[in-house]
Structure formats: C-alpha cells, structure tokens
N, CA, C and O atoms as CSV, one atom per row, in Angstrom:
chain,resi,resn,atom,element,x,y,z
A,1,UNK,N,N,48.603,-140.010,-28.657
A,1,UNK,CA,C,48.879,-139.433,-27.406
A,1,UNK,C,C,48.338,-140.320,-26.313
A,1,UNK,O,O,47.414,-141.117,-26.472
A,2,UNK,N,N,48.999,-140.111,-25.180
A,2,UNK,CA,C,47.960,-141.125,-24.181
A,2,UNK,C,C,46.433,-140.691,-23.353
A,2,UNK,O,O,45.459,-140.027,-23.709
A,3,UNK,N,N,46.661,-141.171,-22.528
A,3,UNK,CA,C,45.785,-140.567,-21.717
A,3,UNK,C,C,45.813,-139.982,-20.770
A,3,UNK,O,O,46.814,-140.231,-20.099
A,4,UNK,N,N,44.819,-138.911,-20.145
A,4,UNK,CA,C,45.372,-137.545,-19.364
A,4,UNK,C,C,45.089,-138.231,-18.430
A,4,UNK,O,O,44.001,-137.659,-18.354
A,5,UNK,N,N,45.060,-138.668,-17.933
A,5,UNK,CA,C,45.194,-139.448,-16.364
A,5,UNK,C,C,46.925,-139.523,-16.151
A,5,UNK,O,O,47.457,-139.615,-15.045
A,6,UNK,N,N,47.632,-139.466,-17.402
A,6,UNK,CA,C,49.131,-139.465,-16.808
A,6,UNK,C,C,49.445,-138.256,-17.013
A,6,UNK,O,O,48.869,-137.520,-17.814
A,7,UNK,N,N,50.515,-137.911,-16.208
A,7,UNK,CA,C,51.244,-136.806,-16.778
A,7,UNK,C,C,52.598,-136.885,-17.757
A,7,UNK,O,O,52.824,-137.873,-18.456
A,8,UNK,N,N,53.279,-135.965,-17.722
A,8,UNK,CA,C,53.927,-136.066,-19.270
A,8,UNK,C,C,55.279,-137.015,-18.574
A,8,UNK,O,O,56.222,-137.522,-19.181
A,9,UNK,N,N,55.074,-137.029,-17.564
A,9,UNK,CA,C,56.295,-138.665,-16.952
A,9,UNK,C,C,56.280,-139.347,-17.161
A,9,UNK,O,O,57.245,-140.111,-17.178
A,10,UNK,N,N,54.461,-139.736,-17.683
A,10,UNK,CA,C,54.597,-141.117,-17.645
A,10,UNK,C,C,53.559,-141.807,-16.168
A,10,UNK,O,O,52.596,-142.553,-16.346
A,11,UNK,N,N,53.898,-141.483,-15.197
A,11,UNK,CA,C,52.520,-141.252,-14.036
A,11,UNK,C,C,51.799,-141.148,-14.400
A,11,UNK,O,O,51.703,-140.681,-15.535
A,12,UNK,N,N,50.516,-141.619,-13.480
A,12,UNK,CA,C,49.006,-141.136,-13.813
A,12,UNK,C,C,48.844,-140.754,-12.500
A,12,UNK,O,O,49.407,-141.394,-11.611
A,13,UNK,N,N,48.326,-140.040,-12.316
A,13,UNK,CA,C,47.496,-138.998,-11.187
A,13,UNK,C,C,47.270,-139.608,-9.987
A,13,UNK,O,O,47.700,-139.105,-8.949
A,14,UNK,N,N,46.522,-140.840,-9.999
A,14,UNK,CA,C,46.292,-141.782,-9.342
A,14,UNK,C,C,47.458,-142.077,-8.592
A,14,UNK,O,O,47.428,-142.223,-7.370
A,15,UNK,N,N,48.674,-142.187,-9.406
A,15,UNK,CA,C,50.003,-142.873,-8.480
A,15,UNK,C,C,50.787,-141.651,-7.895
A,15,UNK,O,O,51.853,-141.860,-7.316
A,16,UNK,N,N,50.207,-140.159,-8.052
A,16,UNK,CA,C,50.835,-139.278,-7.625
A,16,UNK,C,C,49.954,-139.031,-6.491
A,16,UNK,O,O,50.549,-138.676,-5.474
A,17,UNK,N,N,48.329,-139.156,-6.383
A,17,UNK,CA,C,47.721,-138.923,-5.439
A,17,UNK,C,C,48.192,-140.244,-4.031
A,17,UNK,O,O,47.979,-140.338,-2.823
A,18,UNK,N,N,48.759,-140.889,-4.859
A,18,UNK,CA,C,49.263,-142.105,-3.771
A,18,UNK,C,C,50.294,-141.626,-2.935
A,18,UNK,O,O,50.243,-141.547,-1.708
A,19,UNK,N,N,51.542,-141.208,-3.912
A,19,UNK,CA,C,52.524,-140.520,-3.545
A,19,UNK,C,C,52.389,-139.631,-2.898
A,19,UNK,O,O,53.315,-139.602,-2.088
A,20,UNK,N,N,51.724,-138.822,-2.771
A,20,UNK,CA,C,51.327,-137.663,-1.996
A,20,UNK,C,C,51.053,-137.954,-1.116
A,20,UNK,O,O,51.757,-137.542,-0.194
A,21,UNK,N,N,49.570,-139.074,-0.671
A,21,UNK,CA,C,49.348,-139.460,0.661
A,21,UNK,C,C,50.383,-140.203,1.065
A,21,UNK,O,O,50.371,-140.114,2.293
A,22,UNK,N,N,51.416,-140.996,0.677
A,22,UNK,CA,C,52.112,-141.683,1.185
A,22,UNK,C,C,53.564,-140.715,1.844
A,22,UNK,O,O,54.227,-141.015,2.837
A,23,UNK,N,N,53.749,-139.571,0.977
A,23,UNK,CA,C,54.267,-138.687,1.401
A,23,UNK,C,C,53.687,-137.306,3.045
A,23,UNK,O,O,54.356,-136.532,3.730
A,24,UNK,N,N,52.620,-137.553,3.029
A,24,UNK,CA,C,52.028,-136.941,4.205
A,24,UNK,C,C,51.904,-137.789,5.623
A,24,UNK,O,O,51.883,-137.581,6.836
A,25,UNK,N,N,51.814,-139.241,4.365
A,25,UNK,CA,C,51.431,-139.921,6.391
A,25,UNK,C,C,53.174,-140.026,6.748
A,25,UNK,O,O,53.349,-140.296,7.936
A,26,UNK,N,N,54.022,-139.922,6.229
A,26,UNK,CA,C,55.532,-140.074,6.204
A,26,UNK,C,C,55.719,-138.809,7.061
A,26,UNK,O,O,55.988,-138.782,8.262
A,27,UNK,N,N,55.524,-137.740,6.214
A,27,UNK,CA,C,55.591,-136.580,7.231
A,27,UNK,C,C,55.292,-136.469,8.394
A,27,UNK,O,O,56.017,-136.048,9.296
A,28,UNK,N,N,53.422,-137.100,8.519
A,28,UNK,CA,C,52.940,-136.898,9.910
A,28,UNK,C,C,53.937,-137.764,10.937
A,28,UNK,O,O,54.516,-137.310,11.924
A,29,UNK,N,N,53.974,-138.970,10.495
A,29,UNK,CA,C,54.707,-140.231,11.186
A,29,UNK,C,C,56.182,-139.318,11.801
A,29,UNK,O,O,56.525,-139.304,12.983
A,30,UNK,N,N,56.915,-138.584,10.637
A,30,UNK,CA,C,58.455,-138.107,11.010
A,30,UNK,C,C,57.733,-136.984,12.058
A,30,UNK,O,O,58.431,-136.873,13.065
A,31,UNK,N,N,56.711,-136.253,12.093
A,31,UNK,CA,C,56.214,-134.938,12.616
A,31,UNK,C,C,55.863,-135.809,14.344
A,31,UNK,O,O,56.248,-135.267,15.380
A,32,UNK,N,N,55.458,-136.534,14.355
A,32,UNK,CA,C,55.122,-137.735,15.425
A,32,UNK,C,C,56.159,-137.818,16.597
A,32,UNK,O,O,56.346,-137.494,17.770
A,33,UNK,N,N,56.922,-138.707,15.115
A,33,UNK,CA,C,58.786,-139.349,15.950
A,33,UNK,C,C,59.354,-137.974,16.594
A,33,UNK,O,O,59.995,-138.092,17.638
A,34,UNK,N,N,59.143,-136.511,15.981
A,34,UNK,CA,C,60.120,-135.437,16.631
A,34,UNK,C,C,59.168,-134.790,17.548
A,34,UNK,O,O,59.525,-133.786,18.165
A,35,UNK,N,N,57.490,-135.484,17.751
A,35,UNK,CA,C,57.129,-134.895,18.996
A,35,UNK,C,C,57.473,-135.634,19.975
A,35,UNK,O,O,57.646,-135.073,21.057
A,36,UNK,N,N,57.631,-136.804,19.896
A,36,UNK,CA,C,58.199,-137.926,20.997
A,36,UNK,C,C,59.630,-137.432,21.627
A,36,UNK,O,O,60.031,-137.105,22.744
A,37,UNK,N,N,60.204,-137.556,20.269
A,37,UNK,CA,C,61.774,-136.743,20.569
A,37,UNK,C,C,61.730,-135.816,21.612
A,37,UNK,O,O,62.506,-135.710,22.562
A,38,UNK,N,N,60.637,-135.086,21.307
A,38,UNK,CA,C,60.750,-133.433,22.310
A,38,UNK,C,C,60.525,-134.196,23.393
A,38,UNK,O,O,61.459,-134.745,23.977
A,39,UNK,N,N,59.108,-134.331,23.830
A,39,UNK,CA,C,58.623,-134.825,24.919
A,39,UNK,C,C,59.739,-135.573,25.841
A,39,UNK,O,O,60.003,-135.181,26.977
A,40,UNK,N,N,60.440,-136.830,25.150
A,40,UNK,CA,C,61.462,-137.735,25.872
A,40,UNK,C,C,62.183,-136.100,26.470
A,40,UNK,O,O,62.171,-135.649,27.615
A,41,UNK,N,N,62.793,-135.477,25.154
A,41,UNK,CA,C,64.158,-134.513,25.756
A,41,UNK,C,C,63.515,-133.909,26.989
A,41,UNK,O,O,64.322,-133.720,27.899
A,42,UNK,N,N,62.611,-133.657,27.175
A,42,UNK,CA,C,61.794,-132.529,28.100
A,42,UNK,C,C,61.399,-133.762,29.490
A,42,UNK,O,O,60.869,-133.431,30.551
A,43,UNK,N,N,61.718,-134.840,29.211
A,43,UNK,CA,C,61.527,-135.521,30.366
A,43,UNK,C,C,63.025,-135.553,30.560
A,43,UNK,O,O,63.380,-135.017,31.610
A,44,UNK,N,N,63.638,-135.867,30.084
A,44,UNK,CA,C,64.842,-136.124,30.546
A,44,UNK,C,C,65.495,-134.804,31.147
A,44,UNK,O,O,66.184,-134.808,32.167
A,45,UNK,N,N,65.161,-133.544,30.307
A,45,UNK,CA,C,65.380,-132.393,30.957
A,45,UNK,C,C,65.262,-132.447,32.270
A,45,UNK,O,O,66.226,-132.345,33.028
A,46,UNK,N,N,63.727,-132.658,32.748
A,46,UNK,CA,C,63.390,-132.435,33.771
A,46,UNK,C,C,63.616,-133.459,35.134
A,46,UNK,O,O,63.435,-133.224,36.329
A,47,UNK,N,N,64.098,-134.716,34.418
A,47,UNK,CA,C,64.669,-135.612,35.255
A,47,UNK,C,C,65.984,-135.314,35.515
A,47,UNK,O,O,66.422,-135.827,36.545
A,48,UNK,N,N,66.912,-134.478,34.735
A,48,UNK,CA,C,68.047,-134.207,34.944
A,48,UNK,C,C,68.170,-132.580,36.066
A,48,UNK,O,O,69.124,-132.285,36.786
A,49,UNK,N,N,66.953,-131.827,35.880
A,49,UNK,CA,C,67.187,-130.836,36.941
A,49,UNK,C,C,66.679,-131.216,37.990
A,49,UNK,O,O,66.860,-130.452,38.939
A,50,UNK,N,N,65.894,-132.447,38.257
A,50,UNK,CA,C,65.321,-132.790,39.722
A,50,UNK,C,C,66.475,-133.691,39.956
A,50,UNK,O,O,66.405,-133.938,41.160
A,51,UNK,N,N,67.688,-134.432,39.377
A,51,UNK,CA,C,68.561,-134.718,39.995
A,51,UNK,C,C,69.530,-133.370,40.403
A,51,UNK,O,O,69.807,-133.221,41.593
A,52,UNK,N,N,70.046,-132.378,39.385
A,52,UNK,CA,C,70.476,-131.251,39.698
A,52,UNK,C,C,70.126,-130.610,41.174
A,52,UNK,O,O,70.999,-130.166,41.920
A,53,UNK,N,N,68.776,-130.625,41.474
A,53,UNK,CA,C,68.372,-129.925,42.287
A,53,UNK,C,C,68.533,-130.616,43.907
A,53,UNK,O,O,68.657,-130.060,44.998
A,54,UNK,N,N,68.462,-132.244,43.479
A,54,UNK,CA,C,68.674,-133.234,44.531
A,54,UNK,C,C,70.072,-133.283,44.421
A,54,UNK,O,O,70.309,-134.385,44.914
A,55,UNK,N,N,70.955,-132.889,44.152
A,55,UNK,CA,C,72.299,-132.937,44.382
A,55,UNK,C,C,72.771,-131.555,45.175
A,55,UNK,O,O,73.567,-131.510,46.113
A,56,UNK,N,N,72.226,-130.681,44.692
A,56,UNK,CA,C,72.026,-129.225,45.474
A,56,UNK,C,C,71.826,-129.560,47.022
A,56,UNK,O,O,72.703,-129.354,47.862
A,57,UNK,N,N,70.457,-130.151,47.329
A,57,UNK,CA,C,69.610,-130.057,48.567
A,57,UNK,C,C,70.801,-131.396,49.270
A,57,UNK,O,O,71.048,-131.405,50.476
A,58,UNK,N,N,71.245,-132.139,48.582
A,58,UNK,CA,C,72.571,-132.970,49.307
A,58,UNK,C,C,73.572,-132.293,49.407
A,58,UNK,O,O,74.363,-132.627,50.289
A,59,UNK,N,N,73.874,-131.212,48.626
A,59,UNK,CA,C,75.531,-130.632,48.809
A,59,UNK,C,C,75.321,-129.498,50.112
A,59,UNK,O,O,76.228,-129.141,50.863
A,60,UNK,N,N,73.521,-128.916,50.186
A,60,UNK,CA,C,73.782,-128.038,51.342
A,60,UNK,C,C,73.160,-128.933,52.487
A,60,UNK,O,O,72.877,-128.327,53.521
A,61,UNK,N,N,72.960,-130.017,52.456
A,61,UNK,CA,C,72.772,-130.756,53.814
A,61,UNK,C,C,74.203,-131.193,54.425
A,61,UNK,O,O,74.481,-130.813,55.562
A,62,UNK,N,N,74.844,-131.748,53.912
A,62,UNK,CA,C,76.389,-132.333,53.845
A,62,UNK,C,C,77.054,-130.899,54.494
A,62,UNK,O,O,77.772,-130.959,55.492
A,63,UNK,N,N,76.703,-129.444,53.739
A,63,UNK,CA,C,77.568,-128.511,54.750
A,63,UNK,C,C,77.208,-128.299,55.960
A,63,UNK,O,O,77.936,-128.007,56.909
A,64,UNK,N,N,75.424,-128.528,55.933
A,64,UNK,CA,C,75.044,-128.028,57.077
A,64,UNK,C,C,75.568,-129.185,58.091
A,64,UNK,O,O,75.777,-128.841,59.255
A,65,UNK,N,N,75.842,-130.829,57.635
A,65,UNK,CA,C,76.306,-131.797,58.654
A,65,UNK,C,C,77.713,-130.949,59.220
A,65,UNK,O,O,77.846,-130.810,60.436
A,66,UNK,N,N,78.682,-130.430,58.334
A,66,UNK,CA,C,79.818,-130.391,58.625
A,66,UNK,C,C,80.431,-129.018,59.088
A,66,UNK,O,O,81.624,-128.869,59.353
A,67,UNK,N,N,79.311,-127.861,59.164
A,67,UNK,CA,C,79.193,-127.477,60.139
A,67,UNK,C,C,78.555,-127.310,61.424
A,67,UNK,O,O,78.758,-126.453,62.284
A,68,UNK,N,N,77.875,-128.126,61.406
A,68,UNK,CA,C,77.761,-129.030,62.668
A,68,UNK,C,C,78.150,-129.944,63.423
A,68,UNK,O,O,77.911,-130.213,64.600
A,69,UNK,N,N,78.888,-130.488,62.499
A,69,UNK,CA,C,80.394,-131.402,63.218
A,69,UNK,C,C,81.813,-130.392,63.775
A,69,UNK,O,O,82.611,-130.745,64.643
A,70,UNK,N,N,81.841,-129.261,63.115
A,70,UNK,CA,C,82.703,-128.060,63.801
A,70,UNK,C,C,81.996,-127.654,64.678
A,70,UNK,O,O,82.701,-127.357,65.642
A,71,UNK,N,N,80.825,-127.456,64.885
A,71,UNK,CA,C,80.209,-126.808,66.084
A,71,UNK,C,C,80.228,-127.654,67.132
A,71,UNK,O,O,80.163,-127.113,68.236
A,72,UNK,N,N,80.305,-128.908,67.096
A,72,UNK,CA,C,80.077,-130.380,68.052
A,72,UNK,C,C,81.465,-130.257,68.120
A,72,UNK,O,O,81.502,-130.001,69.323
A,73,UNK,N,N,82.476,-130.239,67.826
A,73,UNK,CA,C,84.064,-130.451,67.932
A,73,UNK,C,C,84.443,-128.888,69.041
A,73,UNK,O,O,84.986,-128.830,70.144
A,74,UNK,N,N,84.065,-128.157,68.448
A,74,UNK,CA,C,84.533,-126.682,69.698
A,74,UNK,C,C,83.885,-127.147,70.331
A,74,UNK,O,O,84.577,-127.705,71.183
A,75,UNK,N,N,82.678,-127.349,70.547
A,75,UNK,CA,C,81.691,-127.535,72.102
A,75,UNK,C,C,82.562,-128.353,72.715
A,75,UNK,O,O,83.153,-127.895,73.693
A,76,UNK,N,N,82.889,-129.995,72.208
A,76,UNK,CA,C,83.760,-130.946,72.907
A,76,UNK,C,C,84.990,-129.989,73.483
A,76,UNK,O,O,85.154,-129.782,74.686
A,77,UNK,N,N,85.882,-129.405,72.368
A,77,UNK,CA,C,87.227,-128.961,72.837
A,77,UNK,C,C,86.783,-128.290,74.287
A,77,UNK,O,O,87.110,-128.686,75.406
A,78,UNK,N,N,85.917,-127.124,73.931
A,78,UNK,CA,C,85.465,-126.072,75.486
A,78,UNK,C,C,85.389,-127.362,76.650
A,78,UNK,O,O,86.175,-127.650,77.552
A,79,UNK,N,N,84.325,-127.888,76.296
A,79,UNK,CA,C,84.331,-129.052,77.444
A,79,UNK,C,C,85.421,-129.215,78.188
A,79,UNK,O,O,85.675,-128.677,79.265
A,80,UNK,N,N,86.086,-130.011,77.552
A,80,UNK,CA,C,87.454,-130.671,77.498
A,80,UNK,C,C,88.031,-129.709,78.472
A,80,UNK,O,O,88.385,-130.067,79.596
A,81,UNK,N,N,88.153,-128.123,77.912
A,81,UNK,CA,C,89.351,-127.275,78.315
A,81,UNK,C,C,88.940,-127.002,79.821
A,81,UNK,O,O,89.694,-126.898,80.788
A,82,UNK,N,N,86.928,-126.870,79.765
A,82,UNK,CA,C,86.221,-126.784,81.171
A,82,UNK,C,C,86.538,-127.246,82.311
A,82,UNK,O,O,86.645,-126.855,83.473
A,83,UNK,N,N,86.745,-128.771,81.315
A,83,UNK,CA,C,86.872,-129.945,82.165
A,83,UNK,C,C,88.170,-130.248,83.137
A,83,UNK,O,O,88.208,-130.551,84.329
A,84,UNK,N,N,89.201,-130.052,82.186
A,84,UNK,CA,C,90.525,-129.811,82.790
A,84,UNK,C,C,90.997,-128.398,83.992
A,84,UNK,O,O,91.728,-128.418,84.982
A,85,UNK,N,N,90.110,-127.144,83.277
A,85,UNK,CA,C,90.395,-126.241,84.078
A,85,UNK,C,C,89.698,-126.508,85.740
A,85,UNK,O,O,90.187,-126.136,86.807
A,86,UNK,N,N,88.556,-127.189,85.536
A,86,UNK,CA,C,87.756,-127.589,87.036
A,86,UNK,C,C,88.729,-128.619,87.646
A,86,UNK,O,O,89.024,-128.589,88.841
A,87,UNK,N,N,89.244,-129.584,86.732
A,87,UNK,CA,C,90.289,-130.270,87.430
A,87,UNK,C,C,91.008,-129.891,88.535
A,87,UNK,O,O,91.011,-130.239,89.716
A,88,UNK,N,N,91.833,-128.812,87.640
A,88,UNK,CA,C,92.771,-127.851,87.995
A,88,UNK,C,C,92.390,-126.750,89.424
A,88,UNK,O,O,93.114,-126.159,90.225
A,89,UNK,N,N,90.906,-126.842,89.249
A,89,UNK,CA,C,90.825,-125.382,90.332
A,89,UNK,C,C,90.150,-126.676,91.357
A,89,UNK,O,O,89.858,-126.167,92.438
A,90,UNK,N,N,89.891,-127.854,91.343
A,90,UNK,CA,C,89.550,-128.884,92.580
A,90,UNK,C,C,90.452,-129.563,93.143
A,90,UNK,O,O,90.328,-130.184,94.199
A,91,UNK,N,N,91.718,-129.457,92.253
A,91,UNK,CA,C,93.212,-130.186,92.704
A,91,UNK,C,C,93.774,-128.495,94.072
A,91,UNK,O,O,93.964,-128.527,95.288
A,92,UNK,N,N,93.822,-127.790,93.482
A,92,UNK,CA,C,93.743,-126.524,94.403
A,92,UNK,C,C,92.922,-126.532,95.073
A,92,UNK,O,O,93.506,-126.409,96.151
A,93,UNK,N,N,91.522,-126.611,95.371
A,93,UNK,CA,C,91.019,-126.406,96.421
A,93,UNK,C,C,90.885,-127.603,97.367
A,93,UNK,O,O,90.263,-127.548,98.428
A,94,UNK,N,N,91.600,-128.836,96.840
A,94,UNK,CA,C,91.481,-129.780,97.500
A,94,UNK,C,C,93.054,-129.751,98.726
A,94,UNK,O,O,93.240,-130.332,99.795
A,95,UNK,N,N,94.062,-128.647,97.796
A,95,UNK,CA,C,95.539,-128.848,98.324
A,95,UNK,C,C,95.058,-127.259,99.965
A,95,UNK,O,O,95.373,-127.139,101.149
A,96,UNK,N,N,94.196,-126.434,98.966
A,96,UNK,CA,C,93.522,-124.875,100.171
A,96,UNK,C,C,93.046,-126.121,101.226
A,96,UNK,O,O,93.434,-125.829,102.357
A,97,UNK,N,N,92.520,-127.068,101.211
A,97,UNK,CA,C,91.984,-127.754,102.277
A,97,UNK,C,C,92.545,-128.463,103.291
A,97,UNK,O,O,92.199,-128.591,104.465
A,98,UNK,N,N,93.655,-129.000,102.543
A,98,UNK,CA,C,94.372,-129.379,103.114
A,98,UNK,C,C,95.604,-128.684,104.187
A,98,UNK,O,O,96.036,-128.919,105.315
A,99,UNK,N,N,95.906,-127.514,102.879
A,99,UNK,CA,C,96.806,-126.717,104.033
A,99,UNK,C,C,96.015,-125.568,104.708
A,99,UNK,O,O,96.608,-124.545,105.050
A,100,UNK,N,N,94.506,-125.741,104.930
A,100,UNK,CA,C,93.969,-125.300,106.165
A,100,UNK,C,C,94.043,-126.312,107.420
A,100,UNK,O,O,94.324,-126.042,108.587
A,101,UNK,N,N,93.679,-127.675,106.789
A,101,UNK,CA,C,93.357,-128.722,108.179
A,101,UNK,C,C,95.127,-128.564,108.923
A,101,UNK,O,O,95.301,-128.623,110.141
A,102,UNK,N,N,96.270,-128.366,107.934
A,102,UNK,CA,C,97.436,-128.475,108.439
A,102,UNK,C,C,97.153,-127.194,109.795
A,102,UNK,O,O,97.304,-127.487,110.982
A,103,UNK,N,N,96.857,-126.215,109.464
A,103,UNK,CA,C,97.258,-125.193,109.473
A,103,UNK,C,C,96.084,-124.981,111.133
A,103,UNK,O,O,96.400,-124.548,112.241
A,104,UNK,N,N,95.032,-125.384,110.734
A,104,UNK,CA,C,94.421,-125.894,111.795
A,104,UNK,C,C,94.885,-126.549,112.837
A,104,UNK,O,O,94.414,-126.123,113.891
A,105,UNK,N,N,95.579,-127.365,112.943
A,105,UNK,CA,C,96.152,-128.643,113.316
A,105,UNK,C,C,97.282,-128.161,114.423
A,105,UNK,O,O,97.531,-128.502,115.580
A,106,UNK,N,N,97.946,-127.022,113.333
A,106,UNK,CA,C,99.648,-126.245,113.817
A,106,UNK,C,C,98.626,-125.379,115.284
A,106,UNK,O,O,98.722,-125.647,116.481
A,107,UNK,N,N,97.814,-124.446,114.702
A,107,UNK,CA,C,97.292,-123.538,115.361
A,107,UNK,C,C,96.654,-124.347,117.133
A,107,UNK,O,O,96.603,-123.776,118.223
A,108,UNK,N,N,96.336,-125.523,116.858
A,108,UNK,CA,C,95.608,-126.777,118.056
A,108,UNK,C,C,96.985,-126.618,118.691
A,108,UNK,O,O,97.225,-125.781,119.560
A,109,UNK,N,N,98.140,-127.738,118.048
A,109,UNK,CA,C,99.461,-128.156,119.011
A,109,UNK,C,C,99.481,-126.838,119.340
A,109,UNK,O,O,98.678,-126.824,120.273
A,110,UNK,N,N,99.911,-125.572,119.182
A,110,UNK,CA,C,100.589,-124.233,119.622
A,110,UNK,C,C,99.442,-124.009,121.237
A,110,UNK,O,O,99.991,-123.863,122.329
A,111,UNK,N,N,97.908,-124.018,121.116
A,111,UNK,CA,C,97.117,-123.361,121.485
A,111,UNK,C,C,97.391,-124.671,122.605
A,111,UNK,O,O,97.391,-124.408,123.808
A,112,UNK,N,N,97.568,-125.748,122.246
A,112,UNK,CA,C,97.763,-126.904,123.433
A,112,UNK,C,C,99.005,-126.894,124.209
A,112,UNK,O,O,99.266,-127.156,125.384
A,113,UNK,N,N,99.838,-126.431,122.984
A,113,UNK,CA,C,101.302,-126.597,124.086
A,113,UNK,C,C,101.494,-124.976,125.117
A,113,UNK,O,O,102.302,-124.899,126.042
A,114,UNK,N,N,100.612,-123.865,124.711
A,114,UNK,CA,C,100.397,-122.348,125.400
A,114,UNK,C,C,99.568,-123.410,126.582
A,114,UNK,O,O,100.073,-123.242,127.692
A,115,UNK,N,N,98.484,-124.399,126.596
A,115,UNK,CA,C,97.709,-124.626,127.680
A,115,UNK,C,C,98.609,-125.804,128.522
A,115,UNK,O,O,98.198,-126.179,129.620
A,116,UNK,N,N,99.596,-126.246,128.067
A,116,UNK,CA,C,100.525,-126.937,128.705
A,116,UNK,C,C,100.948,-126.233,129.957
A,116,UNK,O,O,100.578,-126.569,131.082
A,117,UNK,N,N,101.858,-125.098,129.649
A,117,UNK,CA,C,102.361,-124.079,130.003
A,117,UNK,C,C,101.756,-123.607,131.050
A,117,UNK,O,O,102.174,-123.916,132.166
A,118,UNK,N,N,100.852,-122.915,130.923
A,118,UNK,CA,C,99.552,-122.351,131.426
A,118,UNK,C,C,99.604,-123.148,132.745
A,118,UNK,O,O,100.042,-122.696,133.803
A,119,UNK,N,N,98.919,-124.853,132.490
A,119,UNK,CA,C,99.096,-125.761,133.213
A,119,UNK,C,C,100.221,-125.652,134.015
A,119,UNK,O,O,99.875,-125.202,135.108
A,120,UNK,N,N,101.302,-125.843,133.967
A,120,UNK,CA,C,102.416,-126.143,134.610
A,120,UNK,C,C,102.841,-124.892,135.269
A,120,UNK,O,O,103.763,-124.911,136.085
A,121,UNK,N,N,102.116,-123.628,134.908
A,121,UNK,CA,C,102.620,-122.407,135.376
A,121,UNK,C,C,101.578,-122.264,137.033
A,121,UNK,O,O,102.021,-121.544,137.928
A,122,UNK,N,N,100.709,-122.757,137.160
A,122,UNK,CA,C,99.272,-123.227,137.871
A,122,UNK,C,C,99.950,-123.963,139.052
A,122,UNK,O,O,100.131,-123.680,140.236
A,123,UNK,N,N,100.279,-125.101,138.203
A,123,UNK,CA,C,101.114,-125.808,139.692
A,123,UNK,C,C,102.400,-125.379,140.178
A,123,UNK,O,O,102.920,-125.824,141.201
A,124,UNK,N,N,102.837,-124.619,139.523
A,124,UNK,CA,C,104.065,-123.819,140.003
A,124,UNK,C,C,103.663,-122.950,141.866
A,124,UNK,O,O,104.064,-122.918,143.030
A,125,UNK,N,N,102.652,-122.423,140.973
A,125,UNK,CA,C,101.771,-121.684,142.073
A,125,UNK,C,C,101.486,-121.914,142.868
A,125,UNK,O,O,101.897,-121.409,143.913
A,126,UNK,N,N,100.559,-122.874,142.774
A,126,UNK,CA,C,100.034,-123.731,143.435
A,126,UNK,C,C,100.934,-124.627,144.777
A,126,UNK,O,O,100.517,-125.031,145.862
A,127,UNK,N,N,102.590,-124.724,144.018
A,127,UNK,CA,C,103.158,-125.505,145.093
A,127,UNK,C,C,104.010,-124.447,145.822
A,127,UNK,O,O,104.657,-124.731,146.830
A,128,UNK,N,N,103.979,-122.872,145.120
A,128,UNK,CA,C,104.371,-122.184,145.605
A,128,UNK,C,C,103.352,-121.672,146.816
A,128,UNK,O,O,103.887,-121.644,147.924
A,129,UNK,N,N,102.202,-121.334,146.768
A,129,UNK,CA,C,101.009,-120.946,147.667
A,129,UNK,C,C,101.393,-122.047,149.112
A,129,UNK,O,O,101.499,-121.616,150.260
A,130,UNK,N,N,101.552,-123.478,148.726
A,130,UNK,CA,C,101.297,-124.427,149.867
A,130,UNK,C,C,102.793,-124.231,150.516
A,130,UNK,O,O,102.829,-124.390,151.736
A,131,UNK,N,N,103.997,-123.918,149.885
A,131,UNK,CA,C,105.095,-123.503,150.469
A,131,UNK,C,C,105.424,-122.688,151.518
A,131,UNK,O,O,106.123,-122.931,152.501
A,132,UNK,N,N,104.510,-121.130,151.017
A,132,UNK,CA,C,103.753,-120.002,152.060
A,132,UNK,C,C,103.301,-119.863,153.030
A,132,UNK,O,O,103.660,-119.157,153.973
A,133,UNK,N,N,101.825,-121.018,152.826
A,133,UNK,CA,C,101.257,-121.625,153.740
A,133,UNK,C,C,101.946,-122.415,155.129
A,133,UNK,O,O,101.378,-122.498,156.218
A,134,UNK,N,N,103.329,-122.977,154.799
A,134,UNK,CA,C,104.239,-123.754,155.387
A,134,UNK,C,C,104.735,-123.075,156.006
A,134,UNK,O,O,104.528,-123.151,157.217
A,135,UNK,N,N,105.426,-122.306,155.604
A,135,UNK,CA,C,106.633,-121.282,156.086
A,135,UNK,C,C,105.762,-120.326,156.553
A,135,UNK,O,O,104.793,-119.949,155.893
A,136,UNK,N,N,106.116,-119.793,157.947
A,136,UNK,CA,C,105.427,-118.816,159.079
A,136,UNK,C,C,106.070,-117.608,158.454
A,136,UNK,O,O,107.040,-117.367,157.735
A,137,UNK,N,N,105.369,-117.140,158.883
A,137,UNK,CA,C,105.943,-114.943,157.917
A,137,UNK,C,C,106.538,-114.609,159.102
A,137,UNK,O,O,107.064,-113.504,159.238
C-alpha cells in the first residue's frame, strides 16, 4: 500500500493543501477583479449621472435663453409698434401745427383786411367831415 500522505488519487495532501491555497488566492484575486469591476461601474455610474444631470442644467438654461429671446423679441416688436405709433401721432401733431399757423395766418389777413376797411372807412369820413366844413349849412 502506499503512503497516507496520498490519497486514493494518487495526490498527497501536500499537493492538495497547495491546490487549495492556490485555489483561494485565485478566488481572492477573482473576488478583487469584481470589486474593481463594481467600484469602476459605480464610477462610471456616477460619472454618467453628473453628465445626465449637466445635460439637464444645459437643457433648462437653453429654455430659459429662449425664453428670453421671446421675451426680448415682443419687447423689440412693442417698441417697434411704440415707435411707429409716436411716429404717427408726431406726423399729426406736426400737420395740427401746421394747420393752426395756416389758420392763424387766414385769421391775421381777414383781421388785416377788416382793418383795411376800417382804415379806408376813416378817411371816407374824414374827407367827408372837411367837405362839411367847406360847404356853409
């Protein structure tokens, strides 16, 4: 028979206690590689929701630009429409000004050509009085 240091394989104890440790540091080593594994996934996780989250905080900045570019676009349009309507009411009050100075102007000749009149009605008189004066009653 042999010796009990082997077993009935043919092994001896010795090469199974090898096997064994060589089988554990294998394990620890694979137990190792799949904590790394995690760790990487869990970084990458977390590098992938801080881009997630930075794509977020860009998609609501970008609305908030672009409604603020609609809010800057009506303000312009109002402007614009402000702008034109003041046009509009200074082209009129520039034409009210004008057809006052006319109107002014009409009201002068009338009030000058009544003092014409006036005038000429004076010396009428006047050459009528010295006529009077002439002629004995």
């Amino acid at each position: 028979m042999r010796n009990t240091d082997e077993d009935p394989a043919g092994r001896s104890i010795a090469d199974d206690r090898i096997a064994a440790e060589v089988a554990r540091d294998q394990a620890e080593e694979f137990r190792r590689l799949a904590e790394e594994a995690r760790e990487l996934r869990d970084y990458h996780r977390e590098a992938l929701e801080a881009i997630r989250q930075k794509r977020e905080r860009l998609r609501d900045t970008a609305e908030t630009a672009r409604i603020a570019s609609e809010e800057a676009r009506l303000a312009a349009e109002t402007a614009r429409t402000a702008s034109e309507e003041a046009r509009v009411a200074t082209d009129a009050a520039r034409q009210a000004v004008v057809d006052a100075v006319r109107a002014t102007a009409n009201a002068l000749n009338v009030s000058l050509e009544q003092m014409k009149v006036v005038e000429e009605m004076r010396r009428a008189l006047r050459a009528i009085r010295e006529v009077n004066k002439r002629e004995p009653q």
